[in-house]
mmCIF file of the N, C-alpha and C atoms, coordinates in Angstrom:
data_MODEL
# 
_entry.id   MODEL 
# 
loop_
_atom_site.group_PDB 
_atom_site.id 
_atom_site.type_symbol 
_atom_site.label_atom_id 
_atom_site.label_alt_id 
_atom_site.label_comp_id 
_atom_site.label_asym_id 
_atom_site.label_entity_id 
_atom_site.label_seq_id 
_atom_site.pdbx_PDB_ins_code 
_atom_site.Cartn_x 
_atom_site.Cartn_y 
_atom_site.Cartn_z 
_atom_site.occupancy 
_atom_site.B_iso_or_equiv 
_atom_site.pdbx_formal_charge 
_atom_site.auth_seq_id 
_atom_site.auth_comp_id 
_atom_site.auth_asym_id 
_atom_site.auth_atom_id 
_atom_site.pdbx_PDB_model_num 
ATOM 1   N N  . UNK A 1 1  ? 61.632 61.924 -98.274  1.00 0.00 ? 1  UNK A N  1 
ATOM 2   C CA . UNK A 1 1  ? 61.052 63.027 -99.007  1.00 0.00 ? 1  UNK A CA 1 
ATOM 3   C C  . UNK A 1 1  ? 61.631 63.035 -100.412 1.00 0.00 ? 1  UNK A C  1 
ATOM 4   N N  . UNK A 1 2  ? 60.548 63.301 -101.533 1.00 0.00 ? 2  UNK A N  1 
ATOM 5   C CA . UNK A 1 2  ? 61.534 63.401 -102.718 1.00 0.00 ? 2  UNK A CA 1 
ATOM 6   C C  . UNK A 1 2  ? 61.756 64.237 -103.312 1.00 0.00 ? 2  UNK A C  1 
ATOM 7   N N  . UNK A 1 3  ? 62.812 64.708 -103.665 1.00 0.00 ? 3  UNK A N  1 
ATOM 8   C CA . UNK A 1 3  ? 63.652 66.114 -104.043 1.00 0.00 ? 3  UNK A CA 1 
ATOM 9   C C  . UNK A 1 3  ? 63.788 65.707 -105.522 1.00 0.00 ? 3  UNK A C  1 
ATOM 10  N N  . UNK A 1 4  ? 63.899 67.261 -106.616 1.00 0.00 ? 4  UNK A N  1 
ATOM 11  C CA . UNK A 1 4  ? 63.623 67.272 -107.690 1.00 0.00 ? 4  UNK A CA 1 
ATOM 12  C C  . UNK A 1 4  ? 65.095 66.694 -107.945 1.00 0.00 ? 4  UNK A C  1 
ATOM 13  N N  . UNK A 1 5  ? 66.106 66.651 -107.192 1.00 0.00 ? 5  UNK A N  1 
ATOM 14  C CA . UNK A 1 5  ? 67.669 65.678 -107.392 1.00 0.00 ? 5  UNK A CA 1 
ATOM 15  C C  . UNK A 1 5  ? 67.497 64.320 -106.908 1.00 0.00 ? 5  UNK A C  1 
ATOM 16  N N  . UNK A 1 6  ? 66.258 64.042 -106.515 1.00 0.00 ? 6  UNK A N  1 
ATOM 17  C CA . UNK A 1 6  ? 66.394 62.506 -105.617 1.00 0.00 ? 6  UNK A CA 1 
ATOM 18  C C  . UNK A 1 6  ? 66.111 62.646 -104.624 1.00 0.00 ? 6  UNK A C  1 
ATOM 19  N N  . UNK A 1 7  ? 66.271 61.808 -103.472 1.00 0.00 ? 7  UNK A N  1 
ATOM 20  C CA . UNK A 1 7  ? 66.196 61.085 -102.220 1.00 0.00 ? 7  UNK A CA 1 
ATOM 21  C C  . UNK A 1 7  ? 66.410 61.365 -101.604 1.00 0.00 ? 7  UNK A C  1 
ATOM 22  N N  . UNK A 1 8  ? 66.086 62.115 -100.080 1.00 0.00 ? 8  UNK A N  1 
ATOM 23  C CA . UNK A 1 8  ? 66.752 62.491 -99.056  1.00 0.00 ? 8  UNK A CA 1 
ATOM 24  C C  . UNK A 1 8  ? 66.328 61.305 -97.882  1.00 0.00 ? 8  UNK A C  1 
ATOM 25  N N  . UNK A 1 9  ? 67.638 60.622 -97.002  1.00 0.00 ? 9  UNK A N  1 
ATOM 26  C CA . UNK A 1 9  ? 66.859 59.835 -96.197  1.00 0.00 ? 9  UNK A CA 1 
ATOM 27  C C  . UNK A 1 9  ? 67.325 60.690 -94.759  1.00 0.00 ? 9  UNK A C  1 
ATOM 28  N N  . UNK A 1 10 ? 66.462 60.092 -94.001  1.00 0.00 ? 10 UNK A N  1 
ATOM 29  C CA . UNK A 1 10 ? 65.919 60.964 -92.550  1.00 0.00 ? 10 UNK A CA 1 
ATOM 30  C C  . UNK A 1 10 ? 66.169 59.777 -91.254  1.00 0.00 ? 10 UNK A C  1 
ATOM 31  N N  . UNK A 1 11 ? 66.241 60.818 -90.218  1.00 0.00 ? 11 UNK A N  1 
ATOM 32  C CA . UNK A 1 11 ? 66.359 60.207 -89.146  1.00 0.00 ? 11 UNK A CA 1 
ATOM 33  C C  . UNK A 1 11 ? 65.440 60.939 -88.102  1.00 0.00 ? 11 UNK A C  1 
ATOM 34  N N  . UNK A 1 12 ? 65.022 60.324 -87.184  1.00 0.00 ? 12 UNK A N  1 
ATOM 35  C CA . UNK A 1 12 ? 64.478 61.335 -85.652  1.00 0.00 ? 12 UNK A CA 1 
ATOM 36  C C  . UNK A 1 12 ? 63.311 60.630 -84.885  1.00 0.00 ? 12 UNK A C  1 
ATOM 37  N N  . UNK A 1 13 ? 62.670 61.551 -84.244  1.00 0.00 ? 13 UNK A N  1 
ATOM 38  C CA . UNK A 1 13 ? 62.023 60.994 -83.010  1.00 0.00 ? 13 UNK A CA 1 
ATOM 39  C C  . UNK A 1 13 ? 60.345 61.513 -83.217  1.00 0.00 ? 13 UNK A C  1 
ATOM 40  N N  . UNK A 1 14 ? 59.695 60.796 -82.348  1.00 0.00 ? 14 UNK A N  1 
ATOM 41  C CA . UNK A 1 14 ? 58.788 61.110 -81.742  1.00 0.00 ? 14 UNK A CA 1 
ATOM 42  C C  . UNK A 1 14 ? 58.845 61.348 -80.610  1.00 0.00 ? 14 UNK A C  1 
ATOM 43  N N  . UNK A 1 15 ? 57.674 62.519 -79.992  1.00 0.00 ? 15 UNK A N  1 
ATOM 44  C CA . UNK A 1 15 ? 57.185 62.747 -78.948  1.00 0.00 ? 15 UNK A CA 1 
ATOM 45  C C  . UNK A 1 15 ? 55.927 63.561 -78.489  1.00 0.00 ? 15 UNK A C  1 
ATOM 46  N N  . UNK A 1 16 ? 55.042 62.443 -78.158  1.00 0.00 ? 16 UNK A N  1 
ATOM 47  C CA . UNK A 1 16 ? 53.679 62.440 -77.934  1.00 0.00 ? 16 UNK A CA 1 
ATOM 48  C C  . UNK A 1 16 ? 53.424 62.669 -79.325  1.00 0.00 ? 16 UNK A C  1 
ATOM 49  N N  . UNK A 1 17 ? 52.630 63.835 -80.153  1.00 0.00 ? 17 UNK A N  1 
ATOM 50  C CA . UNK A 1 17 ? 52.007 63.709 -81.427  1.00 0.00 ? 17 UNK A CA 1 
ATOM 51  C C  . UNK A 1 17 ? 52.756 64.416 -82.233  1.00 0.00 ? 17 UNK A C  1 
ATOM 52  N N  . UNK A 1 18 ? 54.137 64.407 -81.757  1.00 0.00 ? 18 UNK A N  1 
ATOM 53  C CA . UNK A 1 18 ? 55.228 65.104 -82.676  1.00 0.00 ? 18 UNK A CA 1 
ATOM 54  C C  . UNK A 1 18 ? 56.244 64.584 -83.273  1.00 0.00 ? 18 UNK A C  1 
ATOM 55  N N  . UNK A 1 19 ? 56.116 64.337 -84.673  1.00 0.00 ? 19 UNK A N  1 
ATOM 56  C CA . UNK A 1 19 ? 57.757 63.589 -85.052  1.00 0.00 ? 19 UNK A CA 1 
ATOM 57  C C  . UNK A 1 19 ? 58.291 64.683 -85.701  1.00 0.00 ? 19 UNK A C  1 
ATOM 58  N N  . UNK A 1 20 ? 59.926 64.222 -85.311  1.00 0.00 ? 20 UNK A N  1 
ATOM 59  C CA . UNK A 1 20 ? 60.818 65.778 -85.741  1.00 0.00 ? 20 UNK A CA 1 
ATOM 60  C C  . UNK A 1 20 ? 62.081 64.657 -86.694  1.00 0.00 ? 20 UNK A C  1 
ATOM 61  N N  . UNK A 1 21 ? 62.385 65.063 -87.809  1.00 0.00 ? 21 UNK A N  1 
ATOM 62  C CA . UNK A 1 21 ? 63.344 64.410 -88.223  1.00 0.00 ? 21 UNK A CA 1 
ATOM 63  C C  . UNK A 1 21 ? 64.138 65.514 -89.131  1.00 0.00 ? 21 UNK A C  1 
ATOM 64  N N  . UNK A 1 22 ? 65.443 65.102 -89.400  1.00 0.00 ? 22 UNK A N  1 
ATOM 65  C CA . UNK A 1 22 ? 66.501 65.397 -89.601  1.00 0.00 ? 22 UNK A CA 1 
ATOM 66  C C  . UNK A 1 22 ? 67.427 64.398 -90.783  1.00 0.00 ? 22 UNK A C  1 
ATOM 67  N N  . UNK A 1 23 ? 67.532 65.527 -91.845  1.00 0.00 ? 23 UNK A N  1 
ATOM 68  C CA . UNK A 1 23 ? 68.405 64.766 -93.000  1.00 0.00 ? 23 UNK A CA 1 
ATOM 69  C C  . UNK A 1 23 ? 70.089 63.967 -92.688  1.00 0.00 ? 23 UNK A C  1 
ATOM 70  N N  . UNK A 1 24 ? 70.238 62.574 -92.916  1.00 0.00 ? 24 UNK A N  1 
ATOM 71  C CA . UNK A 1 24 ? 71.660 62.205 -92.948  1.00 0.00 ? 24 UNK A CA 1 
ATOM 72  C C  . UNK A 1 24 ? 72.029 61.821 -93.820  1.00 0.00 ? 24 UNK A C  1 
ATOM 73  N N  . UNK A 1 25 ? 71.520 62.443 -95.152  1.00 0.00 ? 25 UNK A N  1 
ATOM 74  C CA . UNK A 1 25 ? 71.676 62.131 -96.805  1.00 0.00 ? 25 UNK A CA 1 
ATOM 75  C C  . UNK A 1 25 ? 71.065 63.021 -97.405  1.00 0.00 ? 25 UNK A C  1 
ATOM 76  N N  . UNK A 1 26 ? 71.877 64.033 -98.542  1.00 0.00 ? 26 UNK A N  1 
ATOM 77  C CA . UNK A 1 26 ? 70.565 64.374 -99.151  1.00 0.00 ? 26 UNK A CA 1 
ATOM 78  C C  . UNK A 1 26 ? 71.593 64.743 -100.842 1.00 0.00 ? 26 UNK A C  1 
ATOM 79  N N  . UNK A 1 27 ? 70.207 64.462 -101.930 1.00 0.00 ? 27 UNK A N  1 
ATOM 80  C CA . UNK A 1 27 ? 70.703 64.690 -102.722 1.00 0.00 ? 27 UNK A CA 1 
ATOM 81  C C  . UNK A 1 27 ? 71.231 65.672 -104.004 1.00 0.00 ? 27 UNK A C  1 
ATOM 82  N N  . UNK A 1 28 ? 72.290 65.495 -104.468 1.00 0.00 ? 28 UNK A N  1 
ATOM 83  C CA . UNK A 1 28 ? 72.685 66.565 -105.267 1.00 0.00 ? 28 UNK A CA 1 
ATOM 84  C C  . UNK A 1 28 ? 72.684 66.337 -106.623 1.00 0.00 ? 28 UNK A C  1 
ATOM 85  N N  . UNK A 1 29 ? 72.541 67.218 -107.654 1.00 0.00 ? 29 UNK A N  1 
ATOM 86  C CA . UNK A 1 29 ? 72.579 67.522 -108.657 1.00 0.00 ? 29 UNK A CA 1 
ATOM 87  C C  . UNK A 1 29 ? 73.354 68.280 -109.557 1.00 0.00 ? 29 UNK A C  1 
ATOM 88  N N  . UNK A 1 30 ? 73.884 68.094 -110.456 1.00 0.00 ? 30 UNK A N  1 
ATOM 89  C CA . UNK A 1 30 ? 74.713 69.567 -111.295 1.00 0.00 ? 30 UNK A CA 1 
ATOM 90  C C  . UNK A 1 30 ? 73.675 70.772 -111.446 1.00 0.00 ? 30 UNK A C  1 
ATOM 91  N N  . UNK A 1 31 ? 74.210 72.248 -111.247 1.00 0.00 ? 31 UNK A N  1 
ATOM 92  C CA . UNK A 1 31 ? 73.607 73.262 -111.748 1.00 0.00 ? 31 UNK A CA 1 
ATOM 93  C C  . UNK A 1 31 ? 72.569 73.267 -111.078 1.00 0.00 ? 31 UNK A C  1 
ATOM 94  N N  . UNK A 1 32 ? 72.239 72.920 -109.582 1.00 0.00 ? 32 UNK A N  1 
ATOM 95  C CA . UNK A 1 32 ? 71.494 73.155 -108.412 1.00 0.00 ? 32 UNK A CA 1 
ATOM 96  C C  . UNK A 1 32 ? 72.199 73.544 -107.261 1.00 0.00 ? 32 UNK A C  1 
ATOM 97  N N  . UNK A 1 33 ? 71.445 74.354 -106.411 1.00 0.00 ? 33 UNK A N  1 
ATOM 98  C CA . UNK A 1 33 ? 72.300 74.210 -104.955 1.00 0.00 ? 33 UNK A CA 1 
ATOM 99  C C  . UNK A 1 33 ? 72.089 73.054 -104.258 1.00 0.00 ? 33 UNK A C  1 
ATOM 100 N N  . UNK A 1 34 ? 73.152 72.974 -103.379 1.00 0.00 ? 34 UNK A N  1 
ATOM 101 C CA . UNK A 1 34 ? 73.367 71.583 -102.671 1.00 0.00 ? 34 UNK A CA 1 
ATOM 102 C C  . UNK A 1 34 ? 72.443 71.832 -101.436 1.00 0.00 ? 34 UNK A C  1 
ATOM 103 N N  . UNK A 1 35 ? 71.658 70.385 -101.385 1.00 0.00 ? 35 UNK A N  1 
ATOM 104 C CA . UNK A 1 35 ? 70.625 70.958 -99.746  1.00 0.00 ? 35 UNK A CA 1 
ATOM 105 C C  . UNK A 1 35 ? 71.772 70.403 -98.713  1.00 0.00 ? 35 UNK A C  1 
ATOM 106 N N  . UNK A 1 36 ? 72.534 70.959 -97.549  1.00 0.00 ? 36 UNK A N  1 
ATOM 107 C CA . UNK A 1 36 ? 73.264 70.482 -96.789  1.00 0.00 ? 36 UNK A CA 1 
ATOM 108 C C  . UNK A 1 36 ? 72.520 70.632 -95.339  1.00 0.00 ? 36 UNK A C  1 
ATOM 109 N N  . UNK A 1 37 ? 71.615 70.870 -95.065  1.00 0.00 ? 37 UNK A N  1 
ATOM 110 C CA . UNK A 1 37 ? 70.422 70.690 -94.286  1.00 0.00 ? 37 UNK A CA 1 
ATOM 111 C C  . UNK A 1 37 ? 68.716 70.920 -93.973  1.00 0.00 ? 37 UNK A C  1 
ATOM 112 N N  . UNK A 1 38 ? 68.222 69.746 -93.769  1.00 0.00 ? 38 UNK A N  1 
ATOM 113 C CA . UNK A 1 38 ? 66.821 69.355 -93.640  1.00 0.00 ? 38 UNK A CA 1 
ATOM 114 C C  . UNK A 1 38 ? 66.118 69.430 -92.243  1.00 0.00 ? 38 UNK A C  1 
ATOM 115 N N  . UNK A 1 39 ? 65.188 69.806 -92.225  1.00 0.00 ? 39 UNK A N  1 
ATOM 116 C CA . UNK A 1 39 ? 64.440 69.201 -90.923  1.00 0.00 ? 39 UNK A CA 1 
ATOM 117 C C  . UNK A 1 39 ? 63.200 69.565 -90.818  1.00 0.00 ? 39 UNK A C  1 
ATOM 118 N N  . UNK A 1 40 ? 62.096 68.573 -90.292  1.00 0.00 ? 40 UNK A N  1 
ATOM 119 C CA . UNK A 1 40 ? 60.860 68.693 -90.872  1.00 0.00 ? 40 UNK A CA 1 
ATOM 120 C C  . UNK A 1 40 ? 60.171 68.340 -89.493  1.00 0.00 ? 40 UNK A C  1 
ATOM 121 N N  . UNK A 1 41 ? 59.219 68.846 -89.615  1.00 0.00 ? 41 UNK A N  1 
ATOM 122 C CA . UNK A 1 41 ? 58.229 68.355 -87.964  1.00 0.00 ? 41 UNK A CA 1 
ATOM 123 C C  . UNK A 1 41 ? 57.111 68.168 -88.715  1.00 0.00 ? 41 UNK A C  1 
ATOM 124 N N  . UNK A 1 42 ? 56.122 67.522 -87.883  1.00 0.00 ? 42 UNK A N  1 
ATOM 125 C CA . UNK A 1 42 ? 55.041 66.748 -88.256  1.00 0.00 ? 42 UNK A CA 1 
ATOM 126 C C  . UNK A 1 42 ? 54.272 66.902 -87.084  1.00 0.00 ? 42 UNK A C  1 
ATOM 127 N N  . UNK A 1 43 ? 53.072 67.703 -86.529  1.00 0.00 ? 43 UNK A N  1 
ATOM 128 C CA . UNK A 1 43 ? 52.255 67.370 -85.618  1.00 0.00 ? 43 UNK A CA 1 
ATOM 129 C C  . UNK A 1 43 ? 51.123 67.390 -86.147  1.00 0.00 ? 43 UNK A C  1 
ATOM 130 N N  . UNK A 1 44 ? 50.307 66.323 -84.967  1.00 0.00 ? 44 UNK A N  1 
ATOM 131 C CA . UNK A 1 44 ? 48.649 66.010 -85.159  1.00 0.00 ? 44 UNK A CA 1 
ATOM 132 C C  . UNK A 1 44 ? 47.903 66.264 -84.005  1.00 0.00 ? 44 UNK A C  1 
ATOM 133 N N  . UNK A 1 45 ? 46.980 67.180 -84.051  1.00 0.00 ? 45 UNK A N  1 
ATOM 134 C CA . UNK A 1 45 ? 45.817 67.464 -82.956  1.00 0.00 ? 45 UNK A CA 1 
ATOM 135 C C  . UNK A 1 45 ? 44.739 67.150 -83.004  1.00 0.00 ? 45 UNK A C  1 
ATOM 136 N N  . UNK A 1 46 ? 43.880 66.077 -82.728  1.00 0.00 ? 46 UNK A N  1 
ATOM 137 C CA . UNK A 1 46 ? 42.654 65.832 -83.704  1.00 0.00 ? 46 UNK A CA 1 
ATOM 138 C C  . UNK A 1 46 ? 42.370 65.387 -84.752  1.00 0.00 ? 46 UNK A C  1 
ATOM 139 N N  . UNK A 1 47 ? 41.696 66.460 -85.788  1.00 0.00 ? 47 UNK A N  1 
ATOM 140 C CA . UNK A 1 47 ? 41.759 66.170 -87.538  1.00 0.00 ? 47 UNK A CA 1 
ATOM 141 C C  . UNK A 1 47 ? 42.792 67.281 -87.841  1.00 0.00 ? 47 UNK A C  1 
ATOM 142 N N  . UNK A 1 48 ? 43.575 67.983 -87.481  1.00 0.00 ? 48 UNK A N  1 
ATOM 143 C CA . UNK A 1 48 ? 45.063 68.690 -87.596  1.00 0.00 ? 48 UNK A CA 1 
ATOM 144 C C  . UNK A 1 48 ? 46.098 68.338 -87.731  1.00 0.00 ? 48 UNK A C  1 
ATOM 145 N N  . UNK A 1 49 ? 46.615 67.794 -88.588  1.00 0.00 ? 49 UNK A N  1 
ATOM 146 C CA . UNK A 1 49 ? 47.931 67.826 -89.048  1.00 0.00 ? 49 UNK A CA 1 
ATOM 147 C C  . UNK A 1 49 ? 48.716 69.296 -89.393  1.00 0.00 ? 49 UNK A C  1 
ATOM 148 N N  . UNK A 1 50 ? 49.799 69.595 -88.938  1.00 0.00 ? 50 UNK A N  1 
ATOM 149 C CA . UNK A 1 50 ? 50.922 70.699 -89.005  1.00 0.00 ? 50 UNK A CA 1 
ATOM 150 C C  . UNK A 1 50 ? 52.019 70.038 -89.597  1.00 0.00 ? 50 UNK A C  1 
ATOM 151 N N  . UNK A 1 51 ? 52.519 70.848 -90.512  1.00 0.00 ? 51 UNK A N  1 
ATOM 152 C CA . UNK A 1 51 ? 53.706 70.148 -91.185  1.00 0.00 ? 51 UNK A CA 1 
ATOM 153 C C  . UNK A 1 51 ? 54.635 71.644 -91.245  1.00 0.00 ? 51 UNK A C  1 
ATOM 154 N N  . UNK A 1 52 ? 56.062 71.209 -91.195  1.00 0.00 ? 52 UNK A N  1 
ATOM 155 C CA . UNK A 1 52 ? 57.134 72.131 -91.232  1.00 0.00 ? 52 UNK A CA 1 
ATOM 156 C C  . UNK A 1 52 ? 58.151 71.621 -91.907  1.00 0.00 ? 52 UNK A C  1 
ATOM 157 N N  . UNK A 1 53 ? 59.038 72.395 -92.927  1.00 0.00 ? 53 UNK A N  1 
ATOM 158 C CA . UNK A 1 53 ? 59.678 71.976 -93.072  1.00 0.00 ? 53 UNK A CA 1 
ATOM 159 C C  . UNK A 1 53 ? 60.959 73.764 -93.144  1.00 0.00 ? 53 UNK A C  1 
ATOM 160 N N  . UNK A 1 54 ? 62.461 72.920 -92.670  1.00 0.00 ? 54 UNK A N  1 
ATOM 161 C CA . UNK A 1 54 ? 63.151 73.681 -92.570  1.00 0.00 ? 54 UNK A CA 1 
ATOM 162 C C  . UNK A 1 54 ? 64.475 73.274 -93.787  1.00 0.00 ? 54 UNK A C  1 
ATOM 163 N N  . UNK A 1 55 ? 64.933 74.132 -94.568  1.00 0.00 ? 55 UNK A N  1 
ATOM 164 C CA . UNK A 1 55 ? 66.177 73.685 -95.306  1.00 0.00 ? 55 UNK A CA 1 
ATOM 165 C C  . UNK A 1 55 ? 67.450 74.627 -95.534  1.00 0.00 ? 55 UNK A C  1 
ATOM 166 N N  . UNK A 1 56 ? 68.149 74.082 -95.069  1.00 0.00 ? 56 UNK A N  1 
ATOM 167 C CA . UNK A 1 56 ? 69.988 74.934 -95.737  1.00 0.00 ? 56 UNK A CA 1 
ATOM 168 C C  . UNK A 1 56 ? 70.348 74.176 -96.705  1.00 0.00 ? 56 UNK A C  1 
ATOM 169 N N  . UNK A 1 57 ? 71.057 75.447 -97.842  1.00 0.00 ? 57 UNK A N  1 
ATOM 170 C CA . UNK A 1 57 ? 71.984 74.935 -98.635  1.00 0.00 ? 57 UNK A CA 1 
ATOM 171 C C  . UNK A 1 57 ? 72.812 75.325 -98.198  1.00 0.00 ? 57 UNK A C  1 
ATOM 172 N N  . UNK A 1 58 ? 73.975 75.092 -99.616  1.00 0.00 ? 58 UNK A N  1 
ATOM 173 C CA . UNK A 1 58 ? 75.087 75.912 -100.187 1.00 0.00 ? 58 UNK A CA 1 
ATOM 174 C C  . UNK A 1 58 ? 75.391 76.890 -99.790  1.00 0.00 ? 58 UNK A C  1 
ATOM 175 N N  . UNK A 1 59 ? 74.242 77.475 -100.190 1.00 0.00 ? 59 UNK A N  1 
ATOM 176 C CA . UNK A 1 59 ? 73.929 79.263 -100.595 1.00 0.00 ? 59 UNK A CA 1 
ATOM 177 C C  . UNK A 1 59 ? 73.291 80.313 -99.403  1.00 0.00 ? 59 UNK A C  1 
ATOM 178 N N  . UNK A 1 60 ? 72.391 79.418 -98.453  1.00 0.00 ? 60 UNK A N  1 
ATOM 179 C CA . UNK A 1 60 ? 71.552 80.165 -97.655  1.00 0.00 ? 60 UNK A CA 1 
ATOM 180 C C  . UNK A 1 60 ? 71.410 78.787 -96.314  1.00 0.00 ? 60 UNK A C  1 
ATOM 181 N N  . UNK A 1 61 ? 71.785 79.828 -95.478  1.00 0.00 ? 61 UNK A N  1 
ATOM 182 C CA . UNK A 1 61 ? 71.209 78.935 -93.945  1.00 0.00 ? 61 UNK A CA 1 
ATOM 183 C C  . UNK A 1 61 ? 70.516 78.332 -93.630  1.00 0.00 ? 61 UNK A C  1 
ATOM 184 N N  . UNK A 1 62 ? 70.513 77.323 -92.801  1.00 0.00 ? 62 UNK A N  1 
ATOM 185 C CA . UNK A 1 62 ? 68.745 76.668 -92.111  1.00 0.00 ? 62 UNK A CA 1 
ATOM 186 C C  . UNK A 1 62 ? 67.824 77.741 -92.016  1.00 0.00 ? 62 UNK A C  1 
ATOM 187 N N  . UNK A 1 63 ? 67.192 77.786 -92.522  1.00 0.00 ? 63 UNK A N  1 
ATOM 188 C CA . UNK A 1 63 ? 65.813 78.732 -92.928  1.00 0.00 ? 63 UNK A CA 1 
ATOM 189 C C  . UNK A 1 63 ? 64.447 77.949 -92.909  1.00 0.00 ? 63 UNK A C  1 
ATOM 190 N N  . UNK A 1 64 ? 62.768 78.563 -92.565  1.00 0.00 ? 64 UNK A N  1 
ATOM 191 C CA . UNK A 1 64 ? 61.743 78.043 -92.816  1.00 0.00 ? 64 UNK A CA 1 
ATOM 192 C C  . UNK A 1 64 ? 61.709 77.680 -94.607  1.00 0.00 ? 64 UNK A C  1 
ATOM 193 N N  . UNK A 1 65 ? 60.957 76.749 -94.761  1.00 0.00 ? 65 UNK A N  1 
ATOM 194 C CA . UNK A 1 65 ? 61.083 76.427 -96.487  1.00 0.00 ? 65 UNK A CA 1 
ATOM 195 C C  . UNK A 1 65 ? 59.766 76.027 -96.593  1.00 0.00 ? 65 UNK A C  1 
ATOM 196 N N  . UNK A 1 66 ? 58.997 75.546 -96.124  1.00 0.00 ? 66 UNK A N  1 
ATOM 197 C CA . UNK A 1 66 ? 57.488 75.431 -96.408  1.00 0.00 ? 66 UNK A CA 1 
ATOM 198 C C  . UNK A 1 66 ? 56.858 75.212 -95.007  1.00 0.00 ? 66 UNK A C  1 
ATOM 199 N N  . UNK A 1 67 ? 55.348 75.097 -94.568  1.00 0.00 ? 67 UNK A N  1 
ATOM 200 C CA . UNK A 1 67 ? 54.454 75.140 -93.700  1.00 0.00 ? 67 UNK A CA 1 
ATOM 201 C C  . UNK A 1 67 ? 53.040 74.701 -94.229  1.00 0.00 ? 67 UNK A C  1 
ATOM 202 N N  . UNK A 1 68 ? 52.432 73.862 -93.264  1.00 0.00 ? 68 UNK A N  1 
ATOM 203 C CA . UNK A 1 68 ? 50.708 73.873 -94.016  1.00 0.00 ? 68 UNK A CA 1 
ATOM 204 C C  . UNK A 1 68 ? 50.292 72.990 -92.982  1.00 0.00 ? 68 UNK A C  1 
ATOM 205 N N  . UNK A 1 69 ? 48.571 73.265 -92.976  1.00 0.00 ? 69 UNK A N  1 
ATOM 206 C CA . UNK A 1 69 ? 47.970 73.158 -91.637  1.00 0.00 ? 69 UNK A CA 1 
ATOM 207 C C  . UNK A 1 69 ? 47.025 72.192 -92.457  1.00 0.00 ? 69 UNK A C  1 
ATOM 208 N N  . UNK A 1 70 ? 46.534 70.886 -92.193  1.00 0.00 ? 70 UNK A N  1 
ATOM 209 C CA . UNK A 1 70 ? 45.774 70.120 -93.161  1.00 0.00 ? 70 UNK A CA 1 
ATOM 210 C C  . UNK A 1 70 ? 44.443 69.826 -92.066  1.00 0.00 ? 70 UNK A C  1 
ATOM 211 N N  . UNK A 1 71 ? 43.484 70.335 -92.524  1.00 0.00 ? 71 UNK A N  1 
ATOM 212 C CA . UNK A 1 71 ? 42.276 69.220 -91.985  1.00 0.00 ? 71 UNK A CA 1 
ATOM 213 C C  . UNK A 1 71 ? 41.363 68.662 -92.380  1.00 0.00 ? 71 UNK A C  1 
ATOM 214 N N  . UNK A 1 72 ? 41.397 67.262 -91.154  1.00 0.00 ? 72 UNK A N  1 
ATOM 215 C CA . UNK A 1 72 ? 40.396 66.163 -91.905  1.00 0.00 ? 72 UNK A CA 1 
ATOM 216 C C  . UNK A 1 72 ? 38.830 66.752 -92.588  1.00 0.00 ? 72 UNK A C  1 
ATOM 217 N N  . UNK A 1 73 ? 38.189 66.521 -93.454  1.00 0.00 ? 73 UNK A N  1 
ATOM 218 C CA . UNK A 1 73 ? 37.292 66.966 -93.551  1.00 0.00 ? 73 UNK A CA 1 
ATOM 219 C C  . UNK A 1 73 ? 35.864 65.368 -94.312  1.00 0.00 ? 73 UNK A C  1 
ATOM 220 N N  . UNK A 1 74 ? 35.001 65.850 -93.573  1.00 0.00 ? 74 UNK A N  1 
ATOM 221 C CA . UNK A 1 74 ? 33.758 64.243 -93.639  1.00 0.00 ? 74 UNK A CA 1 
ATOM 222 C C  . UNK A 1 74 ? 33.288 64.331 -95.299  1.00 0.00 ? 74 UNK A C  1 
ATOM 223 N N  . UNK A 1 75 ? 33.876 63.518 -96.102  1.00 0.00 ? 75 UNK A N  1 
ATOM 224 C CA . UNK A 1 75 ? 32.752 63.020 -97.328  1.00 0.00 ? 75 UNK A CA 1 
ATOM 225 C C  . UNK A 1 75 ? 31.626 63.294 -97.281  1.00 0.00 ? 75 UNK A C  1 
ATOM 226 N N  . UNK A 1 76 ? 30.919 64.197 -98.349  1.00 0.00 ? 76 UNK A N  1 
ATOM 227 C CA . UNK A 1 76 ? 29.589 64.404 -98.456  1.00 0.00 ? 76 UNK A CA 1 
ATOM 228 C C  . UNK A 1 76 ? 29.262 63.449 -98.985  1.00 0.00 ? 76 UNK A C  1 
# 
């Protein structure tokens, strides 16, 4: 994923139409808070994609940090 400091690299699993991963790097910047935890899920139902993402800093706990529900839709 790329962060306005850089690079975060990830680790984790699948299961069935779910991948769940988890930051074991992430990057920092001066005069930002530090992200000291990530974790993001990914499911697909169909033309449904669900995306989650969860983040702690510094400053504030593992918390929700974004969400969005995407669907496929046919070219006119």
């Amino acid at each position: 994923m790329a962060l306005t400091a850089g690079v975060d690299f990830c680790e984790g699993s699948l299961d069935g139409t779910t991948i769940s991963l988890k930051n074991i790097l992430s990057p920092t910047a001066e005069g930002i808070e530090e992200i000291v935890a990530l974790r993001r899920r990914y499911r697909v139902d169909g033309d449904v994609m669900e995306y989650e993402v969860d983040m702690g800093t510094n400053r504030q706990p593992l918390q929700q940090h974004v969400t969005a529900r995407l669907s496929r839709v046919s070219p006119d």
